[in-house]
C-alpha positions in Angstrom: -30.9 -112.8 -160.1 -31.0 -116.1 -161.9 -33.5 -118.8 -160.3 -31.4 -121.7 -159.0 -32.3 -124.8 -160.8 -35.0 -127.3 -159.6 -33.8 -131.3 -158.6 -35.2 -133.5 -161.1 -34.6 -137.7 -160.5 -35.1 -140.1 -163.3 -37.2 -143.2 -161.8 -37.4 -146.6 -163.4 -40.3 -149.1 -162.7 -42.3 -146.2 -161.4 -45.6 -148.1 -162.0 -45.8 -149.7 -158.9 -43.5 -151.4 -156.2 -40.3 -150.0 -154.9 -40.2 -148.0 -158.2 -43.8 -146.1 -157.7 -42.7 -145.7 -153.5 -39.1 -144.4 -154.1 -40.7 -141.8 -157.0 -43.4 -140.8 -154.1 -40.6 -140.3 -151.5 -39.1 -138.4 -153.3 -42.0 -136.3 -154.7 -42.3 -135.4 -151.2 -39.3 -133.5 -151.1 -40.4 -132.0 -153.9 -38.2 -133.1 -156.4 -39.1 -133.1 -160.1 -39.6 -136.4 -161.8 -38.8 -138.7 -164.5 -41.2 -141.8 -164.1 -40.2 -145.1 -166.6 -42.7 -147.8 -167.0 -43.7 -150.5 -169.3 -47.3 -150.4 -167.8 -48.9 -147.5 -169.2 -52.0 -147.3 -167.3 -50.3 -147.8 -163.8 -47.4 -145.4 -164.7 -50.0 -142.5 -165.3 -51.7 -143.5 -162.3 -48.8 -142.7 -160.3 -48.8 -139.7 -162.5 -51.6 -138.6 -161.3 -51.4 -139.6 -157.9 -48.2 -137.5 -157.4 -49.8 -134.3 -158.9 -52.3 -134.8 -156.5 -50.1 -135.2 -153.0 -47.5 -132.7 -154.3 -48.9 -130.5 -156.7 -45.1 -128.4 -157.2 -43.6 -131.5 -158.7 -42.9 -131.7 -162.4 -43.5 -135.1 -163.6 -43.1 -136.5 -167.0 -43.7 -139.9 -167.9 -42.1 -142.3 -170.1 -43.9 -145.4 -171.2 -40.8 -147.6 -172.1 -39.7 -151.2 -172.8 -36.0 -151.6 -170.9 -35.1 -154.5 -172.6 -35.3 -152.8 -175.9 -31.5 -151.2 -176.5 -33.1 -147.7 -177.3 -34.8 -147.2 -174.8 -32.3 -145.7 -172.3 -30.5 -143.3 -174.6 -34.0 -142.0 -175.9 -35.2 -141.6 -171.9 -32.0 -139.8 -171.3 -32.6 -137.5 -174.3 -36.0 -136.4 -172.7 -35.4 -136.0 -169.3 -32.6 -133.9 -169.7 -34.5 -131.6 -172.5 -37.4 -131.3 -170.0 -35.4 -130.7 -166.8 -31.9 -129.4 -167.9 -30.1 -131.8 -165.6 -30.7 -134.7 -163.4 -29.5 -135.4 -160.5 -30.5 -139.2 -159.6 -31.4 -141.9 -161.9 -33.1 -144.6 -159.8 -32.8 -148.2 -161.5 -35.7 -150.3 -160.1 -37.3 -151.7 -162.7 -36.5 -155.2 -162.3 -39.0 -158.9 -163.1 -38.4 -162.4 -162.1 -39.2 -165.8 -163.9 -38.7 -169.3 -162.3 -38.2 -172.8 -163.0 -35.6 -175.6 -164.0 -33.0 -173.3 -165.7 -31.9 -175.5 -167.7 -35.3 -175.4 -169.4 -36.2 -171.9 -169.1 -35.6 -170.9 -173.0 -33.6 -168.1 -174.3 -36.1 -165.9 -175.0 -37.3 -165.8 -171.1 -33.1 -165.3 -170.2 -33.1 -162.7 -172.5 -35.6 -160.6 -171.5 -34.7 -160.8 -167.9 -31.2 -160.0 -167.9 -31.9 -157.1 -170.7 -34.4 -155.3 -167.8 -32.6 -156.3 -164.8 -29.1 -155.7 -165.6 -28.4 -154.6 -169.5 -30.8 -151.4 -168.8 -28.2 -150.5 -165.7 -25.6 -150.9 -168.1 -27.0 -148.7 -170.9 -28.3 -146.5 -168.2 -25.3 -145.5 -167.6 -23.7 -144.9 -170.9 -27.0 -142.8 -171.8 -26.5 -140.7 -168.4 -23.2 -141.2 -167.1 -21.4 -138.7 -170.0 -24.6 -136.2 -169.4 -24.1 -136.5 -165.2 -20.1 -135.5 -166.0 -20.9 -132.9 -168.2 -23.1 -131.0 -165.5 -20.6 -131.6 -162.8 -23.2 -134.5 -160.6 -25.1 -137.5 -160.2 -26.3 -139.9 -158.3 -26.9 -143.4 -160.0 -29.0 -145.6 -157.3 -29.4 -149.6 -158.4 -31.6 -151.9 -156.8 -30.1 -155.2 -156.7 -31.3 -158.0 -154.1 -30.0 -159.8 -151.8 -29.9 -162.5 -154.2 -27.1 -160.6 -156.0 -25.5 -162.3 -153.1 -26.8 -165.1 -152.5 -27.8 -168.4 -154.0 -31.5 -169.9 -154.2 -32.7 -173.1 -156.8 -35.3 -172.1 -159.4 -34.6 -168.4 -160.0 -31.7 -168.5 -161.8 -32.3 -166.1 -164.5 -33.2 -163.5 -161.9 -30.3 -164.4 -159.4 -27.8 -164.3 -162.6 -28.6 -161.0 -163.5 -28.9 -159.2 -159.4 -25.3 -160.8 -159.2 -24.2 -159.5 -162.4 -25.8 -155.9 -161.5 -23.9 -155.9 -157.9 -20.5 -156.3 -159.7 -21.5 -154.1 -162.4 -21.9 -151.9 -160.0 -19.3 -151.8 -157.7 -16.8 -151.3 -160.8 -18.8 -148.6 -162.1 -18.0 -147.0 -158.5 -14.4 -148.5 -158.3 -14.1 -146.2 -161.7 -15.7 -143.2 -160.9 -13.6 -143.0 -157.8 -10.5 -144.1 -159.8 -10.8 -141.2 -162.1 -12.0 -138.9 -159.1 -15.2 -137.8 -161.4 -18.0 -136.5 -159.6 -21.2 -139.0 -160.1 -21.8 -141.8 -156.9 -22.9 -144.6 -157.2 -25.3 -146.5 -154.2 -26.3 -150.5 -154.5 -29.4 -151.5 -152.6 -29.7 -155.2 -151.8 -33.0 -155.7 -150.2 -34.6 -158.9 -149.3 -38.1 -159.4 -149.2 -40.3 -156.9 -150.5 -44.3 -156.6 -150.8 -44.3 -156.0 -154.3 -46.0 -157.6 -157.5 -42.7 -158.9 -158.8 -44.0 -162.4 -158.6 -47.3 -161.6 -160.5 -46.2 -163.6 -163.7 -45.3 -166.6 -161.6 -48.6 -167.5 -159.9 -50.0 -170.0 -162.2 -48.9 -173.9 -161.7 -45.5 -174.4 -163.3 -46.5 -178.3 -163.6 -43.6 -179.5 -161.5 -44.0 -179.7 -157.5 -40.7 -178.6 -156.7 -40.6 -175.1 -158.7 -44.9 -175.2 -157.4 -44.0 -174.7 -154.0 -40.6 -172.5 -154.5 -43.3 -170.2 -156.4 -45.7 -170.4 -153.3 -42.5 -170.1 -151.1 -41.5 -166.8 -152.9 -45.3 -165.5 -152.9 -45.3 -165.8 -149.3 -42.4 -164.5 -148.6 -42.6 -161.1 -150.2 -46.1 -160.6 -149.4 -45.1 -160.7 -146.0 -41.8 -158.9 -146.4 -41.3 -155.0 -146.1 -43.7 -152.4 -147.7 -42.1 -150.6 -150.1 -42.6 -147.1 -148.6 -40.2 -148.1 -145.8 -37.5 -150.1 -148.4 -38.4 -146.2 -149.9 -36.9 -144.3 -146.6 -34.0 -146.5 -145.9 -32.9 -146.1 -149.5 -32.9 -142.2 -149.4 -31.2 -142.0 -146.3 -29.2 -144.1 -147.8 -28.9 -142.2 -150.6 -28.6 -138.8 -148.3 -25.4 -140.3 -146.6 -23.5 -141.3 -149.8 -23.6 -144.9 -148.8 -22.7 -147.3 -151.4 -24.1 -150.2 -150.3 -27.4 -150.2 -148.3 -28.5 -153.3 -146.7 -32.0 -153.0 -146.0 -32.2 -156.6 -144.7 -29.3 -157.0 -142.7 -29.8 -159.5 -140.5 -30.9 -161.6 -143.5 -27.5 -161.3 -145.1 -25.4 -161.6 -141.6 -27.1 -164.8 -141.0 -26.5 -166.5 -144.5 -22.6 -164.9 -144.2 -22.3 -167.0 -140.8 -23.5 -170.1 -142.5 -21.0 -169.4 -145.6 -18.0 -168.7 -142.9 -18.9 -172.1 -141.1 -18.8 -174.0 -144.5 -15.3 -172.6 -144.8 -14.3 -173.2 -141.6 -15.0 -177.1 -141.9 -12.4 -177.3 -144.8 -9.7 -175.9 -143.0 
């Protein structure tokens, strides 16, 4: 009798965050892991920390740079030559810059929307073809509610969350077009207690992105912890929802104020 394979979920931004919970959640069930970071020392730490709580779980870690183009394909090449298959990729690596975006430089645009949204795009040409091939998949992207919605000061960050919603919504719209058998599931939370805002602390020099930075701190330090984002995402996952709106009432109520603006041109 041949041993039925082991689960195995690729994990971006597993160093800390929603990345590093979603990779422990899921350790729990005792699924095998792919865990991506650019922070070597925190990625191995939750390494480690997952060979400690679930000993059974295969874990191999990838110290990689998304916005480099070869990273995906080469992540893709290991994980399925150490595991075989893999049945979620988890896209939650994801930073944030702000200020005046007409003077936020190229090289700060760049960088964002290579890691926020040109890493979901080559993630799924490095996976996508490999997901087919075994017959499964599960491709899980964590957008924001500011995929949605609009906010001053952010713009790279906003640009690329509402590029990464459409991207994927067509990737679904395509999958289920051609009847192939890999899902797709967005996640637009809102606030979040993670360090995402750690390279915006220091004074930007202008009071109006100063206190949008100390508005943003404040917010997600006192937003969700990311072991319960973690939960609602894998149920989530679990019912083969596409979107998952962690933050409802956040979105109904900026929807309402959008329908009233329409309503006062009519």
């Amino acid at each position: 009798m041949h041993e039925a394979p082991s689960s195995c979920a690729v994990v971006t931004g597993a160093a800390s965050g929603i990345g590093r919970a979603i990779a422990c959640a899921l350790a729990q069930r005792q699924i095998d892991l792919v865990l991506v970071d650019i922070d070597a020392d925190a990625l191995h730490a939750t390494a480690r920390h997952i060979g400690e709580v679930a000993p059974a779980v295969r874990t191999l870690a990838i110290v990689a740079d998304l916005s480099q183009p070869e990273a995906m394909p080469g992540i893709a090449e290991r994980a399925f030559a150490q595991f075989g298959s893999v049945d979620w990729l988890y896209n939650c690596a994801g930073m944030l810059v702000s200020g005046r975006s007409w003077e936020l430089d190229e090289r700060q645009w760049n960088t964002l929307m290579n890691v926020n949204l040109w890493s979901v795009v080559r993630a799924a040409r490095a996976f996508v073809p490999r997901m087919l091939e075994q017959g499964r998949g599960h491709i899980v992207n964590i957008a924001s509610l500011a995929g949605l919605l609009v906010g001053p000061w952010i713009a790279p960050y906003t640009v690329s969350k509402h590029g990464l919603v459409a991207y994927s919504e067509t990737l679904h719209q395509e999958l289920r077009a051609l009847d192939l058998p890999v899902n797709v599931s967005i996640v637009l939370p809102g606030p979040v207690d993670t360090g995402i805002c750690r390279h915006i602390d220091g004074a930007a020099g202008d009071a109006q992105v100063d206190a949008g930075n100390t508005y943003l701190r404040t917010m997600i330090a006192g937003g969700m912890t990311p072991d319960a984002l973690a939960a609602i995402v894998l149920a989530g996952v679990d019912a083969n929802k596409l979107w998952i709106f962690p933050h409802a009432e956040i979105l109904k109520g900026a929807l309402k104020q959008r329908s009233d603006m329409l309503l006062a041109v009519q």
